[in-house]
C-alpha positions in Angstrom: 107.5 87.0 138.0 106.2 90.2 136.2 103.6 87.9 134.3 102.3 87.0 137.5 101.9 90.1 138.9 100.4 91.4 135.7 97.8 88.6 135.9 97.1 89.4 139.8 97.1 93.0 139.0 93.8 92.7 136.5 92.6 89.7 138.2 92.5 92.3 141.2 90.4 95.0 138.9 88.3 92.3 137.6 87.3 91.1 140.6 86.7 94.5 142.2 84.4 95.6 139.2 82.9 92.2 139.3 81.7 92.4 143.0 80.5 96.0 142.7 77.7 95.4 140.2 77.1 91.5 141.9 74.8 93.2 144.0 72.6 95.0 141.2 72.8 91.5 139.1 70.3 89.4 139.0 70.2 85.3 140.3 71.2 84.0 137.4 74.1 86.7 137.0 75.4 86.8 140.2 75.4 82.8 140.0 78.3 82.8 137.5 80.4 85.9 139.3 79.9 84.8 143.1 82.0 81.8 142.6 85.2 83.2 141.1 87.6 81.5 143.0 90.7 84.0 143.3 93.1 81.9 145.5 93.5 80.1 142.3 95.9 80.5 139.3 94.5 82.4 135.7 94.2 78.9 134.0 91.8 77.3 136.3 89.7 80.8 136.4 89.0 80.9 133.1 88.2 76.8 133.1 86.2 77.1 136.0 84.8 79.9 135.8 84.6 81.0 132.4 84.8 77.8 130.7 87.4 78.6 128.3 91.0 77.9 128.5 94.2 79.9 129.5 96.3 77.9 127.4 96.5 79.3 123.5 94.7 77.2 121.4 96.5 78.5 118.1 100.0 78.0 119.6 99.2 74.9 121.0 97.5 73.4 117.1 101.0 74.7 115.6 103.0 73.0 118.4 101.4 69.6 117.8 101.6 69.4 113.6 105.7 70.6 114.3 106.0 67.1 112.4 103.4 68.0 109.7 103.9 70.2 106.9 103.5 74.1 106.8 100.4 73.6 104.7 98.6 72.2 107.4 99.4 75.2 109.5 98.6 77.8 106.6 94.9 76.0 106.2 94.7 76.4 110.3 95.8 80.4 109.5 93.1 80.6 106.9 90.3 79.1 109.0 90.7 82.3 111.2 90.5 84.4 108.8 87.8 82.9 106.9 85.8 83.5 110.4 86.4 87.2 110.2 89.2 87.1 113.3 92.1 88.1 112.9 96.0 87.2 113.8 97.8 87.9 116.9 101.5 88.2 117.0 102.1 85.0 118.9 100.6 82.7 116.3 102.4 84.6 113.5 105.6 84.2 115.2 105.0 80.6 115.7 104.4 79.8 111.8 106.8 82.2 111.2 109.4 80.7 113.5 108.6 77.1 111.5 108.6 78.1 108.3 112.1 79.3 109.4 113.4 75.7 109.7 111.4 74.0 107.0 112.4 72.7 104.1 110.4 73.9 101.6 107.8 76.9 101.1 105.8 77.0 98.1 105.3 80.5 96.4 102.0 80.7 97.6 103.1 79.8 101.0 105.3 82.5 101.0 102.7 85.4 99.5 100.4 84.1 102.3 102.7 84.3 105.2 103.6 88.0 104.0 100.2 88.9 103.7 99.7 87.5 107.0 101.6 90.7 108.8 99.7 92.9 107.2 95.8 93.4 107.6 95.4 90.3 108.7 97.0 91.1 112.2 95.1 94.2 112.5 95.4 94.1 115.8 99.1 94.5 116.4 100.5 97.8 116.3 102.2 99.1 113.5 106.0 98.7 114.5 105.2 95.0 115.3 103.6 93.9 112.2 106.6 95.6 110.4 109.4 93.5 112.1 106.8 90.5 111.4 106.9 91.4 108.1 110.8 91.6 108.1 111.2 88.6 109.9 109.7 87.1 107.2 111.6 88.4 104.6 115.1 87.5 106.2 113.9 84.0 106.1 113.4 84.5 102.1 116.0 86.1 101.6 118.1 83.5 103.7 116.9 80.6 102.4 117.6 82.0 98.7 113.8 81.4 97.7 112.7 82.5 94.2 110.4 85.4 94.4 108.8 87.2 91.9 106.7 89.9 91.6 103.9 88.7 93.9 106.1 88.6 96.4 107.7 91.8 96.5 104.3 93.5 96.1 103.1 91.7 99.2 106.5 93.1 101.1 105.5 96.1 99.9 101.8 96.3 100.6 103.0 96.1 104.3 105.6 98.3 104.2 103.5 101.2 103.0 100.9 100.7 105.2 103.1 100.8 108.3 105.1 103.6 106.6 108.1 102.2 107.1 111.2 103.8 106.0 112.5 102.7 102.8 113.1 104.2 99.1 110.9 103.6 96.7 113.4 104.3 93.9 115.9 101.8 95.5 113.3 99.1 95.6 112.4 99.6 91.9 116.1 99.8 91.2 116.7 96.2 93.7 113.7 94.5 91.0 115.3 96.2 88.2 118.9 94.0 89.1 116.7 90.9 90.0 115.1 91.4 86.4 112.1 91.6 87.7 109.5 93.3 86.0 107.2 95.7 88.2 103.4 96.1 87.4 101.1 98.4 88.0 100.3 97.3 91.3 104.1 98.1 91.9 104.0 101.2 90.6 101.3 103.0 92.6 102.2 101.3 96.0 105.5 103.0 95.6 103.5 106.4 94.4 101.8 106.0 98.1 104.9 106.0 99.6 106.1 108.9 97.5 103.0 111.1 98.9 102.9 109.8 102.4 105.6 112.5 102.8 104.7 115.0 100.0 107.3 114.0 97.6 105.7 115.0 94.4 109.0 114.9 92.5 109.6 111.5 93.6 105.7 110.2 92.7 106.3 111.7 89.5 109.0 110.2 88.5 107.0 106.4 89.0 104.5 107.9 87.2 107.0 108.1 84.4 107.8 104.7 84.4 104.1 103.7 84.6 104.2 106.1 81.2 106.5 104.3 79.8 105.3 101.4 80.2 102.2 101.9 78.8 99.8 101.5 82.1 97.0 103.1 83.1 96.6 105.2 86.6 93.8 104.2 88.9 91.5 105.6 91.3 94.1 104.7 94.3 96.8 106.7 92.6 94.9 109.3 92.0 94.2 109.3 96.1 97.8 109.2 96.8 98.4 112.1 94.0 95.4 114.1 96.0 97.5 113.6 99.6 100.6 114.4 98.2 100.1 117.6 96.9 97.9 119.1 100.0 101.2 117.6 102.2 103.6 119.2 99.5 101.5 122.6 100.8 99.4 122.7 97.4 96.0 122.4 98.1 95.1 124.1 94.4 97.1 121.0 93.1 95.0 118.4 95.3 92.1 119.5 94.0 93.3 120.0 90.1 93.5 115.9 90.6 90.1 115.9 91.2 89.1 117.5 88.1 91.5 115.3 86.1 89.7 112.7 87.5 86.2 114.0 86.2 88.1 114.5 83.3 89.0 111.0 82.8 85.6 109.6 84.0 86.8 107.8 87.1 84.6 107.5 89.5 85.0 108.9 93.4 85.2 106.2 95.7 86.6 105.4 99.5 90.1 106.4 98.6 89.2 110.2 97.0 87.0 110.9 99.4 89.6 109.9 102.5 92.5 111.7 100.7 89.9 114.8 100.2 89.2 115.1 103.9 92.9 114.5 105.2 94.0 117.0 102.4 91.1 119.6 104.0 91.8 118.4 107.4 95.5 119.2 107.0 94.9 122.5 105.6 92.1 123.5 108.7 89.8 123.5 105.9 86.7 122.0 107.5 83.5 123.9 106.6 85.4 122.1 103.1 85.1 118.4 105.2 81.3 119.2 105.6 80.8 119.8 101.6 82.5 116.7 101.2 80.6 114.5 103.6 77.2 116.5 101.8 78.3 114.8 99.0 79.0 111.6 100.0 75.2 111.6 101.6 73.8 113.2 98.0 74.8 110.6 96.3 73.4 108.1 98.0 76.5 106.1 98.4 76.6 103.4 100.9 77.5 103.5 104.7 80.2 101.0 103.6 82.1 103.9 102.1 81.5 105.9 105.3 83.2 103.4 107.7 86.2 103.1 105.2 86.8 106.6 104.8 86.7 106.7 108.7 89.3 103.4 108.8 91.6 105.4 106.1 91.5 108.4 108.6 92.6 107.1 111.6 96.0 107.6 111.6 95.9 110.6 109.5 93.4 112.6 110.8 92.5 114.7 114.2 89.7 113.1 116.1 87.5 115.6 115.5 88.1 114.8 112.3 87.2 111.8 112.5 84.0 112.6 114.5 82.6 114.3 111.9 82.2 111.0 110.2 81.0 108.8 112.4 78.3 111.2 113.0 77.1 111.3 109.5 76.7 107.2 109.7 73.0 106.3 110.3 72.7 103.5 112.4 71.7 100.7 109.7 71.2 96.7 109.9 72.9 96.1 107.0 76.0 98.2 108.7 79.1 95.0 108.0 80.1 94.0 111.9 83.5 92.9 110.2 84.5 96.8 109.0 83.1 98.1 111.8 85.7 95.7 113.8 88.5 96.7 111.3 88.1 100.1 112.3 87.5 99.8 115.8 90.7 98.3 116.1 92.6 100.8 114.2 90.7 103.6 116.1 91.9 101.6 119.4 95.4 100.8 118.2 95.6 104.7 117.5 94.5 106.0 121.0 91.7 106.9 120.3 89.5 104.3 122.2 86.7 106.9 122.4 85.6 106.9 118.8 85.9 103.8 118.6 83.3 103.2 121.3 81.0 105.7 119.6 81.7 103.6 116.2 80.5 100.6 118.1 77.2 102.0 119.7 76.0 102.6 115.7 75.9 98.5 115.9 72.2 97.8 115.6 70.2 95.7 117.9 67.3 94.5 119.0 65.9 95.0 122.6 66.5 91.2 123.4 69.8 90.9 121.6 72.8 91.6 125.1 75.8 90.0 123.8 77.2 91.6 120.5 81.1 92.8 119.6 82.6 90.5 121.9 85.8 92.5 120.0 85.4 95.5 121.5 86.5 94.5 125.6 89.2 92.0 123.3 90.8 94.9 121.5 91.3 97.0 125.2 92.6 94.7 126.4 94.8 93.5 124.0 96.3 97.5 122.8 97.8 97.5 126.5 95.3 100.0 127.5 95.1 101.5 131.1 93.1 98.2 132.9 91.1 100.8 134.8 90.0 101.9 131.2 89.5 98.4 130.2 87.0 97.7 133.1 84.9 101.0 132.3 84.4 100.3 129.6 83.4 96.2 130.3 81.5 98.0 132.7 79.7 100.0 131.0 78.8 97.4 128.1 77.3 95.2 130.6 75.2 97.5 132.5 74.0 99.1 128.9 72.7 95.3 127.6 75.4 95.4 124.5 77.3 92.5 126.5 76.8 90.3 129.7 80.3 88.6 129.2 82.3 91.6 128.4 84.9 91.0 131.6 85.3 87.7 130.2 86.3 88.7 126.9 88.8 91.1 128.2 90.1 88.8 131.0 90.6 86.0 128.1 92.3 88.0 125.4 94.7 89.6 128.2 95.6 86.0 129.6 96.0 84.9 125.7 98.3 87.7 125.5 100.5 87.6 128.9 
C-alpha cells in the first residue's frame, strides 16, 4: 500500500508540472504529454507513454540466468559499468543474494563483487554501500573462501571511504594471524583511516611498519598525513608535509591539493583556499583535477567551500561528462543538490544540442529528495533546453527504485 501511494503521490506532481507548461509547449511537445493516461497503473505509463518499462531490467536479466553461473551475471555487472552507469542497490543485492547460495566464487569474482559496493554504486548513500559491503563479507567469511591480500584491500577500500568504524591496528593484527602479508596499498588505506579522525599517533605507527618493511610513501599518504595533522589542530604540521613533499620531489596532484583546502577550510583559513586554487590555475593543470578536488570535498567541506571551486572551472568541451556525474552524485547524495546543479550547467553545449545529463533528474530522484524539488528542477531543465525528457528520467529512476 505505501508503494502505491508513493507512486500516486509523484505521479500527482508529475502530472501537475506536466500540464502547467503543456500550454507553453509546442505541437510536437504537447503531443507526447497530453496523452498521459493517469487512471492507469506506473507500468503501463511508462510503456505507453514513455516507452520504457516499469519492470527492472537488471533484476529481471539476474532472475532469468538463476540456473547459469555467477560469471554470467558478473559480465552483465561489468557491461554497466563499462557504459559509465553505475549500480543501484537492488541489483547489487540480487548478485549478492546469489552469490550467497552458489557453489563456487572465483577470487576474482569475489574482488569484483567487493569492489562493486564501493564507487561503483555511487549512487547509494554511504551507510547502504557499507552493509553491501558487509553483506558481502559475511558470505566470505561463511563460506570459508580463501582470501588474500586483494581481497582484504578491496574490504578495505570501502570501508575507508564510508568511514566506517573499525581499527586499523586490529585489522593489520586479523592479517597478521591469517599470515597474510600487507602491502603498501594496505598500509596507506589504513594511514587514511588513521587521519580521517586526526590520529597522528596511530598513522605513525603504520608508517612504521611501512619503515620496516622497506616501502616507499606516496602521494596519497602524504594527503592523508596533510588532513591529519590540520584535524590533530596542527596546521604548521600540515603544511611541514608539503615541504617534505618538495623535498622528496613528488609531485602535487588531486589528493594534495583536496587535503590542502579541507585542512584551510577547517582552520577558516580561506584567503589561504584562494592561494591554493591560484595555484592550481598557474600551473596550468587540467580541469580534470579541478572536478576531483571538488568530488574529494564534498563530504568534507562547507559549501562555500566548495563553491569556490566550481567557480574557478571554465566551462570546457573536453570537461569528462563521467566525473562531472561522479561528482554530481556525491554533491546530491550529500545535500547539497544546489552545487551540484551549478556543476552541471558548466556541461558545454551547443545551441541545438536539448537533451544532455539525463543523470541529473535520475540522481533527485533516486537520493529521496523533496519531489517538489525533484520537479523544479525537471522543470527548470526543460524550459532552459538542457533536457526535453527530464520528467521522464525522474519518473523512471523513481519507479526503478519504489
Amino acid at each position: 500500500m505505501s508503494y502505491v501511494l508513493r507512486v500516486l503521490k509523484f505521479r500527482s506532481y508529475f502530472s501537475t508540472a506536466a500540464r502547467s507548461f503543456i500550454n507553453n509547449s509546442s505541437i510536437i511537445e504537447r503531443s507526447l504529454y497530453f496523452k498521459l493516461p493517469i487512471q492507469l497503473g506506473p507500468a503501463k505509463i511508462c510503456q505507453r507513454t514513455f516507452g520504457f518499462q516499469h519492470s527492472q531490467p537488471k533484476d529481471d536479466f539476474i532472475n532469468a540466468s538463476r540456473d547459469k553461473t555467477l560469471e554470467s551475471d558478473f559480465q552483465f555487472l561489468d557491461s554497466i559499468l563499462e557504459r559509465g552507469s553505475f549500480l543501484n542497490k537492488k541489483t547489487l543485492e540480487n548478485i549478492i543474494t546469489k552469490a550467497s547460495y552458489a557453489d563456487e566464487i572465483t577470487p576474482s569474482q569475489a574482488v569484483f563483487l567487493l569492489s562493486c559496493c564501493g564507487n561503483a554504486s555511487i549512487l547509494e548513500s554511504r551507510a547502504t554501500r557499507r552493509k553491501l559491503v558487509s553483506r558481502v563479507w559475511k558470505i566470505y567469511q561463511d563460506k570459508g573462501l580463501p582470501l588474500d591480500i586483494s581481497h582484504y584491500n578491496a574490504f578495505l577500500q570501502i570501508l575507508v571511504e564510508t568511514e566506517a568504524e573499525f581499527s586499523p591496528l586490529e585489522f593489520l593484527a586479523t592479517l597478521e594471524e591469517k599470515n597474510i602479508k600487507p602491502n603498501r596499498i594496505t598500509y596507506s588505506r589504513l594511514i587514511a583511516k588513521f587521519c580521517q579522525k586526526g590520529d597522528i599517533d596511530g598513522a605513525n605507527k603504520i608508517l612504521e611498519h611501512m619503515k620496516n618493511n622497506g616501502l616507499e610513501i606516496n602521494e596519497y599518504i602524504f594527503s592523508s598525513l596533510i588532513l591529519g595533522n590540520a584535524r590533530a589542530n596542527d596546521l604548521d604540521g600540515a603544511l611541514a608535509v608539503v615541504d617534505i613533499m618538495k623535498q622528496n620531489k613528488i609531485n602535487n596532484g588531486p589528493d594534495t591539493y583536496a587535503a590542502l583546502i579541507q585542512a584551510y577550510a577547517e582552520h577558516k583559513k580561506f584567503d589561504e583556499i584562494d592561494a591554493v586554487l591560484s595555484d592550481v590555475k598557474k600551473e596550468l593543470l587540467s580541469e580534470n583535477l579541478l572536478l576531483e578536488i571538488v568530488c574529494s570535498l564534498v563530504s568534507r567541506c562547507s559549501p562555500s567551500v566548495i563553491e569556490k571551486v566550481i567557480d574557478s572551472l571554465e566551462n570546457k568541451e573536453n570537461m569528462p561528462l563521467a566525473l562531472i556525474r561522479q561528482t554530481c552524485s556525491h554533491m546530491i547524495f550529500a545535500g547539497h543538490d544546489e552545487l551540484a546543479y551549478k556543476l552541471f550547467k558548466k556541461i558545454p553545449r551547443n545551441e541545438n544540442q536539448n537533451f544532455i545529463g539525463s543523470f541529473f533528474p535520475k540522481l533527485m530522484a533516486t537520493a529521496g529528495n523533496d519531489l517538489y524539488k525533484v520537479v523544479k528542477y525537471c522543470d527548470d531543465l526543460r524550459k532552459n533546453g538542457y533536457n526535453i525528457i527530464s520528467f521522464e528520467n525522474a519518473l523512471e529512476s523513481y519507479l526503478q527504485d519504489h
